[in-house]
MDAnalysis code that builds the backbone (N, CA, C; Angstrom):
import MDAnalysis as mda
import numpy as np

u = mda.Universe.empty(426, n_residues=142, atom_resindex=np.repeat(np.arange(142), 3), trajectory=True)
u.add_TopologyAttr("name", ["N", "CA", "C"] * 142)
u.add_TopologyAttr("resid", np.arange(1, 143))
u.add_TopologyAttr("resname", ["UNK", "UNK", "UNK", "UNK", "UNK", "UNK", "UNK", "UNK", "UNK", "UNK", "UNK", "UNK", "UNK", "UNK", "UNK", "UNK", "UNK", "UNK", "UNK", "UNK", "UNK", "UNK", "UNK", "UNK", "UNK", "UNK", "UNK", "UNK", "UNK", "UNK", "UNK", "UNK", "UNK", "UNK", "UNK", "UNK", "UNK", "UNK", "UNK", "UNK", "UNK", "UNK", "UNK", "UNK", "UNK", "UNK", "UNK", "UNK", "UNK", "UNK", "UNK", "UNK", "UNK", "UNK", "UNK", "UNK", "UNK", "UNK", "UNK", "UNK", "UNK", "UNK", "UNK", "UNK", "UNK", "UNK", "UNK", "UNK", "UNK", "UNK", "UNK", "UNK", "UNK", "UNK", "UNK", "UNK", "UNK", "UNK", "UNK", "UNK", "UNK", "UNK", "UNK", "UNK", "UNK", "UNK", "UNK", "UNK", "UNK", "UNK", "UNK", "UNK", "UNK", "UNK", "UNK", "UNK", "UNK", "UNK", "UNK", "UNK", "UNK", "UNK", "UNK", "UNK", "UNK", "UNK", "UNK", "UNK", "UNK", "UNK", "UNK", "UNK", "UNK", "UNK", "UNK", "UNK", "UNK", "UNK", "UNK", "UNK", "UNK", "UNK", "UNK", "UNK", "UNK", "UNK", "UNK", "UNK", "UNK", "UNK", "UNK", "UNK", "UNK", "UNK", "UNK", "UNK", "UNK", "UNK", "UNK", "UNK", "UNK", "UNK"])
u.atoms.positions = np.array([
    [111.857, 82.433, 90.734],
    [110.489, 82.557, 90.342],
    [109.575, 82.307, 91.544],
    [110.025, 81.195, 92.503],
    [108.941, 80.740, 93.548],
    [109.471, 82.032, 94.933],
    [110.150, 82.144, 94.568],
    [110.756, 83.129, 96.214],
    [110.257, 84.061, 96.278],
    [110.124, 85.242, 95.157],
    [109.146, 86.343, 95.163],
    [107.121, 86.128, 96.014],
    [106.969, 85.269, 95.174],
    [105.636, 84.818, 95.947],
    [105.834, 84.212, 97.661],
    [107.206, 83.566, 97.762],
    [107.245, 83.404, 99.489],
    [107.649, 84.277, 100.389],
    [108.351, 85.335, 99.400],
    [108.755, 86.192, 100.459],
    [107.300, 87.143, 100.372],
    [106.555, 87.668, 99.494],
    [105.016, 88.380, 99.879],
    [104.643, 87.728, 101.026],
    [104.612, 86.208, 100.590],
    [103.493, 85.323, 101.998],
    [103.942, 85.298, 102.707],
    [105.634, 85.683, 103.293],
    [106.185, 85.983, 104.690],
    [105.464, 86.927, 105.307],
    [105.609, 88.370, 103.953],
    [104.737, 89.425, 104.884],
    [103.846, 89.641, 105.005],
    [103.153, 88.692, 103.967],
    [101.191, 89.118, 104.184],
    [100.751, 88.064, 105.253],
    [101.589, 87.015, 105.960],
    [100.847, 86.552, 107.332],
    [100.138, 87.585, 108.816],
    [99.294, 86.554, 108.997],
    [98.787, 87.810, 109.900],
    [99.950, 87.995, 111.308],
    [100.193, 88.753, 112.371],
    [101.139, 88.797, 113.156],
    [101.459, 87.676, 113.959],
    [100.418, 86.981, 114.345],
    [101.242, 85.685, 115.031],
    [101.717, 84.901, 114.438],
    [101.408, 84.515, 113.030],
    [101.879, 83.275, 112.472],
    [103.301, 82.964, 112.852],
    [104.178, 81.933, 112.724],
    [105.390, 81.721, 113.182],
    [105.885, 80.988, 111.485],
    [107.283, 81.648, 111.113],
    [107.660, 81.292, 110.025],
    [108.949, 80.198, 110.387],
    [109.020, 79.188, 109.521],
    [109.761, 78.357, 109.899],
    [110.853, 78.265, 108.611],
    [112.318, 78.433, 108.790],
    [112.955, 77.940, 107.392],
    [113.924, 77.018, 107.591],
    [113.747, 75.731, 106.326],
    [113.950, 74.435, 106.583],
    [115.223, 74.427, 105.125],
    [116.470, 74.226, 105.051],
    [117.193, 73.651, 103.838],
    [117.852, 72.245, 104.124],
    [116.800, 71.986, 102.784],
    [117.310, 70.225, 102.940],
    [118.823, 70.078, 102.380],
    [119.404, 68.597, 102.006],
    [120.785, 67.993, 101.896],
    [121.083, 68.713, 100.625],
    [119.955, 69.241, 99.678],
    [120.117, 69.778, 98.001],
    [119.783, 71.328, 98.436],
    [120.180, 71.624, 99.363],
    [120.170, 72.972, 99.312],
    [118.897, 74.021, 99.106],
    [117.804, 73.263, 98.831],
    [116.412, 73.047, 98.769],
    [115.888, 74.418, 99.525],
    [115.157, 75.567, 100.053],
    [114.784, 76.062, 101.167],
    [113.625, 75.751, 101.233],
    [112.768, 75.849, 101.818],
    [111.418, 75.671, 102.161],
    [110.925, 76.612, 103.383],
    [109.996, 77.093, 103.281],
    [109.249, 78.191, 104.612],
    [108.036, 77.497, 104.495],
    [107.596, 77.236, 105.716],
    [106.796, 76.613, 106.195],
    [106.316, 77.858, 107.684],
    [104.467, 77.228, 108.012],
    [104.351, 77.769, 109.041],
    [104.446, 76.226, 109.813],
    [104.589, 75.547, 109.640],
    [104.401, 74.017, 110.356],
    [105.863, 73.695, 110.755],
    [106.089, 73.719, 111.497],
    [107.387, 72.877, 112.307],
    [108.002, 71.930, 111.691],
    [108.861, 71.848, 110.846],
    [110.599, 70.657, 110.411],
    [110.828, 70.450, 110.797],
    [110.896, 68.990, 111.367],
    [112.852, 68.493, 112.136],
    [114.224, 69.499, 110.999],
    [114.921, 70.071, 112.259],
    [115.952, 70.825, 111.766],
    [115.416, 72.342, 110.839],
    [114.375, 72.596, 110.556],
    [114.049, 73.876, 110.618],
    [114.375, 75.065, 111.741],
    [114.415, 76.085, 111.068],
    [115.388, 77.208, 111.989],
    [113.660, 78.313, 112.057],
    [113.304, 78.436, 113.322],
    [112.424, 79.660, 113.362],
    [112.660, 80.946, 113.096],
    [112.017, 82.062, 112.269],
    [112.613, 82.843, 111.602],
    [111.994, 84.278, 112.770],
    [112.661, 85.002, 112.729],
    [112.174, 86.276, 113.648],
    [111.593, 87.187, 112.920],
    [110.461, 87.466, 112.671],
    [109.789, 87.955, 112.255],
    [109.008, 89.259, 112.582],
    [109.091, 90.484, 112.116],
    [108.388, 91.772, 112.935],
    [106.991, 91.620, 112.384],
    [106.234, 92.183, 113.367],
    [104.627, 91.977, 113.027],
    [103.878, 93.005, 111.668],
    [103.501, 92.408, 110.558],
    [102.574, 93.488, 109.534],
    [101.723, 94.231, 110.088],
    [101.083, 95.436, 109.614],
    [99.891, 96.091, 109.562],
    [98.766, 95.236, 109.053],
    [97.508, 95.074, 109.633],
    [96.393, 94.212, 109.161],
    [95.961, 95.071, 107.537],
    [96.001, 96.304, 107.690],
    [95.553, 96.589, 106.789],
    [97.113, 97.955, 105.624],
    [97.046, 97.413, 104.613],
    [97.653, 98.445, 104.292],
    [96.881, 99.122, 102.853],
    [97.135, 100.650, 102.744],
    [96.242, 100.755, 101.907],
    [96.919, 100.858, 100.135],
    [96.206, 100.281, 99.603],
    [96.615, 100.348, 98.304],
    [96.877, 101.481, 97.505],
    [98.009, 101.541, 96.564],
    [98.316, 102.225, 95.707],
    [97.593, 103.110, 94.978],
    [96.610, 104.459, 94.562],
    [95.869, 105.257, 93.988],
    [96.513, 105.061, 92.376],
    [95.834, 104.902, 91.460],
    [97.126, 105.785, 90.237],
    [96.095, 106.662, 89.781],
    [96.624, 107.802, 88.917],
    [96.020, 108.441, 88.759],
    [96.109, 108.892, 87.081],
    [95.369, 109.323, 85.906],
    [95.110, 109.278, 84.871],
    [96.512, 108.889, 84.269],
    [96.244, 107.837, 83.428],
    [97.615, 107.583, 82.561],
    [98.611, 106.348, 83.544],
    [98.096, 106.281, 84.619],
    [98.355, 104.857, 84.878],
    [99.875, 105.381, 86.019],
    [99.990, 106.245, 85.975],
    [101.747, 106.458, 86.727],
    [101.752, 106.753, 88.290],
    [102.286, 106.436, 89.223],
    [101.846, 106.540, 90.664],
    [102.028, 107.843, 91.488],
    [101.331, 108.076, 91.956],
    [101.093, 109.416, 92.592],
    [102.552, 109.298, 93.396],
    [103.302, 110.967, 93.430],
    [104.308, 111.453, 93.955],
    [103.725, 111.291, 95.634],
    [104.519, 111.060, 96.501],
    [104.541, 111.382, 97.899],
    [103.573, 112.583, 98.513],
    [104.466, 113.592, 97.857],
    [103.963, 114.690, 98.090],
    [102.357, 114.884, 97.920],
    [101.865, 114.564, 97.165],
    [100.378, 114.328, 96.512],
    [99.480, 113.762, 97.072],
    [99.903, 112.867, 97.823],
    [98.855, 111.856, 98.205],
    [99.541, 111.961, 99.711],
    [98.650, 112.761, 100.914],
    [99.323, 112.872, 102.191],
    [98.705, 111.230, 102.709],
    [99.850, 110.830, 103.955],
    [99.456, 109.403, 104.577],
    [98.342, 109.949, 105.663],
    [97.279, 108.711, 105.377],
    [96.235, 109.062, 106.708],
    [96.175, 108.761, 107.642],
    [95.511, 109.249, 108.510],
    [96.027, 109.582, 109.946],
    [95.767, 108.215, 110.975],
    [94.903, 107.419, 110.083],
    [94.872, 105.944, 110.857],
    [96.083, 104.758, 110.529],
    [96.764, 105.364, 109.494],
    [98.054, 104.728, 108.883],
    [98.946, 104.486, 110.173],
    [99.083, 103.202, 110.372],
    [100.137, 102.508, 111.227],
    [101.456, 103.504, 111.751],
    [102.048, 104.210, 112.430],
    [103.414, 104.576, 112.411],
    [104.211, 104.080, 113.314],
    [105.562, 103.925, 112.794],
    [106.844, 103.499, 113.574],
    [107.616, 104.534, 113.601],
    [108.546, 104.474, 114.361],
    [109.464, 105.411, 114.829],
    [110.432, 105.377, 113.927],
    [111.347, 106.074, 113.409],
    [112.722, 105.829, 112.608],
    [113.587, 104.592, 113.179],
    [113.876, 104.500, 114.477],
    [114.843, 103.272, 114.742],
    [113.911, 102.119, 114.745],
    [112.859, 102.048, 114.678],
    [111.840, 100.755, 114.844],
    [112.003, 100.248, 113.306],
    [112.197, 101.200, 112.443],
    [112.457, 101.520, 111.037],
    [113.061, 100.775, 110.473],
    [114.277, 101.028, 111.146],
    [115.602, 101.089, 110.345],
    [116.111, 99.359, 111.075],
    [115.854, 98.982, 112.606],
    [116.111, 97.936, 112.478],
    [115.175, 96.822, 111.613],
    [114.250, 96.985, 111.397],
    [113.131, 96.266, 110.350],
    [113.933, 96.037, 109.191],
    [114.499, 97.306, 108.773],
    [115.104, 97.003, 107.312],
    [116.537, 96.578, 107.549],
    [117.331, 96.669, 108.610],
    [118.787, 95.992, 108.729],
    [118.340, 94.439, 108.871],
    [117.223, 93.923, 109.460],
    [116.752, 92.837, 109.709],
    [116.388, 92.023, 108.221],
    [115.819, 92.898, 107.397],
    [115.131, 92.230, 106.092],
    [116.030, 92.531, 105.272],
    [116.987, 93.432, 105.197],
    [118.263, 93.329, 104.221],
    [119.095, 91.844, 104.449],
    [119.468, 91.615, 106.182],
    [120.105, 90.349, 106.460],
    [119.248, 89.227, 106.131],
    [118.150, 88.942, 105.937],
    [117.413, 87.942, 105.823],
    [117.784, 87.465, 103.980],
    [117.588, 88.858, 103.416],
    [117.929, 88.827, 101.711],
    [119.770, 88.580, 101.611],
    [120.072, 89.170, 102.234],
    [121.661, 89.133, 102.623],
    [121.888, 87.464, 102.132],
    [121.212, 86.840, 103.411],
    [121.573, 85.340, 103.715],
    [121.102, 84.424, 102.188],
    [120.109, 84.823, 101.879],
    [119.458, 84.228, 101.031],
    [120.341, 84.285, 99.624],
    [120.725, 85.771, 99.351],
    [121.682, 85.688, 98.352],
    [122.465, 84.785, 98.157],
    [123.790, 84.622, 99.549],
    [124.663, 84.452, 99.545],
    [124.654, 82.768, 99.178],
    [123.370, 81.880, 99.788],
    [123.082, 80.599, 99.624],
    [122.728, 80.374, 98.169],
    [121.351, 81.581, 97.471],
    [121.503, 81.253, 95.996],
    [123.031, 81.058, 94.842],
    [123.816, 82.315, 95.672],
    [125.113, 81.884, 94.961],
    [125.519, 80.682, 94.514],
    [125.729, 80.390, 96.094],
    [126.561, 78.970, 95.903],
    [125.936, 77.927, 95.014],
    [124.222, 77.920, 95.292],
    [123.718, 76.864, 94.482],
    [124.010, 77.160, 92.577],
    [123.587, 78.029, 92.698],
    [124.321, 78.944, 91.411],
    [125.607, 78.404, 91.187],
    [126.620, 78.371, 91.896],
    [128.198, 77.917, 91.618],
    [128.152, 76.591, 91.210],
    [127.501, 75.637, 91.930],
    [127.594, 73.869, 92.144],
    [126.844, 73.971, 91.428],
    [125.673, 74.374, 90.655],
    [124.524, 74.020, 89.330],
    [125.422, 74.193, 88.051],
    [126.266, 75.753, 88.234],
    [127.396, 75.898, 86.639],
    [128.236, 74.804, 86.692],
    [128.797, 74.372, 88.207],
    [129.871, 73.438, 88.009],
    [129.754, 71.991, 87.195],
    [128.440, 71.410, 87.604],
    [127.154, 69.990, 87.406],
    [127.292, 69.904, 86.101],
    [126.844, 71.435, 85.752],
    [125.990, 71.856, 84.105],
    [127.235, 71.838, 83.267],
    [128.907, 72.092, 83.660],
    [129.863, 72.018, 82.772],
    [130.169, 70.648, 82.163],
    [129.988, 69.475, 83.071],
    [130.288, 68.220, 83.226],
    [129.122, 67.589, 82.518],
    [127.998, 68.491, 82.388],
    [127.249, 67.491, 81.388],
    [126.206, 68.516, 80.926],
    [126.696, 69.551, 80.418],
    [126.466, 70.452, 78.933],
    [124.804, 70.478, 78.176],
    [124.884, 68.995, 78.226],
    [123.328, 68.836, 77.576],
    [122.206, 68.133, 78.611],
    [122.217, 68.689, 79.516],
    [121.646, 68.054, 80.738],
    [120.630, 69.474, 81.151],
    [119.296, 68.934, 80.129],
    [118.215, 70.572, 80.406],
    [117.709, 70.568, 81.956],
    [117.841, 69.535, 82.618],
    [117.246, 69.875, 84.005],
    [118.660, 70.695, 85.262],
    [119.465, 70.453, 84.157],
    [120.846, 70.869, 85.036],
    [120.885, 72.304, 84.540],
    [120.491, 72.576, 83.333],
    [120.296, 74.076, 82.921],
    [118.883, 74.695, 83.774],
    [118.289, 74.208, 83.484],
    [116.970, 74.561, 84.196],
    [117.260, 75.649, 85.746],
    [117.901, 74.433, 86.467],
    [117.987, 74.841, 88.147],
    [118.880, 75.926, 87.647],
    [120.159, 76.081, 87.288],
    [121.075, 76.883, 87.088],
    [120.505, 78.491, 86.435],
    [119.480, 78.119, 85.596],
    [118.758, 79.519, 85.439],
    [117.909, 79.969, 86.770],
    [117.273, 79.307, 86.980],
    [116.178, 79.294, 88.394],
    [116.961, 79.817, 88.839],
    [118.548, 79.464, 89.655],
    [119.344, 80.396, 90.642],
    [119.244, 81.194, 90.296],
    [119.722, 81.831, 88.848],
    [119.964, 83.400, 88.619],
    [118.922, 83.926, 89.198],
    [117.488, 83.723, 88.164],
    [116.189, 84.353, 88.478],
    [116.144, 84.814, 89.943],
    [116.523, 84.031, 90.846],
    [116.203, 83.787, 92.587],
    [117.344, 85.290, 92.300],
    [118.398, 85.189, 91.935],
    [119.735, 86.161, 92.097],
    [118.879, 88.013, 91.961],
    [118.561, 87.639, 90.949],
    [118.136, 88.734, 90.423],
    [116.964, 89.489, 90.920],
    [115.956, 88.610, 91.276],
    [115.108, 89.317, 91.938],
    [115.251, 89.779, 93.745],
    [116.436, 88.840, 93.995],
    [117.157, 89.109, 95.320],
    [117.670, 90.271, 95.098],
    [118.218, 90.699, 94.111],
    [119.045, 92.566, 94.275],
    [118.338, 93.200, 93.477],
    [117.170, 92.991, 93.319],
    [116.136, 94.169, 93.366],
    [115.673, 94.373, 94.725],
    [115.042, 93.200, 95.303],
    [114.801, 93.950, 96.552],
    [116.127, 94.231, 97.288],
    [117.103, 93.799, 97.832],
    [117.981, 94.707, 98.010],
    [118.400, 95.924, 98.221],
    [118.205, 96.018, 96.662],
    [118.710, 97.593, 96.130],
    [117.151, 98.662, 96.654],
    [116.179, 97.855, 96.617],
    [114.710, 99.116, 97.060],
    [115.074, 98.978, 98.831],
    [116.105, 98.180, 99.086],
    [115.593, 98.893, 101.096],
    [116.636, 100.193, 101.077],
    [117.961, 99.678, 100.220],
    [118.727, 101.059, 100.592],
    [118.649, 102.400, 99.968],
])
């Protein structure tokens, strides 16, 4: 639930900001622009200041590609400037998965051993949620 909103505020910083990611002893993550003891600085490619918003058009459904040409002050990158951006932000979701897992694994394991323990259910849903909205984005870079 909270990761969707941190990963936007990763990319809606303006280009210098410096992102910092910190996991405490509980597996905890935290992004910070402020410096942790033991925080890892994150490499970050620079946003567009401006991007332009979505048109819809009668009936609420989003204009096809084709329809709506990009304008000519629109930011462009090259295909390989591209493509490492998104091998970069797939590995970033990559990593992130692979850590929700586990917390996911050790929350079912906790939650077997004590069944009626709602804050032990709680986190253990929270992982999924984190799971799930992790392979959506995912699945939209490839």
């Amino acid at each position: 639930m909270l990761l969707r909103p941190l990963l936007i505020a990763c990319l809606a910083l303006p280009a210098c900001a410096e992102i910092y990611k910190h996991v405490d002893k509980d597996g905890q993550v935290t992004y910070s622009n402020i410096p942790i003891k033991g925080a890892k600085r994150m490499a970050l490619d620079p946003v567009p200041d401006s991007i332009p918003a979505p048109r819809n058009h009668a009936g609420g459904s989003k204009p096809r590609a084709s329809q709506t040409p990009t304008p000519a002050s629109f930011p462009r990158v090259d295909s390989g400037t591209q493509k490492n951006r998104d091998q970069g932000r797939r590995q970033i979701l990559m990593d992130e998965m692979a850590s929700e897992q586990k917390l996911l694994a050790d929350s079912r394991q906790r939650l077997s051993s004590a069944p009626q323990d709602a804050k032990l259910r709680e986190k253990a849903l929270f992982h999924e949620k984190n799971i799930e909205i992790l392979q959506k984005e995912i699945a939209r870079i490839n």
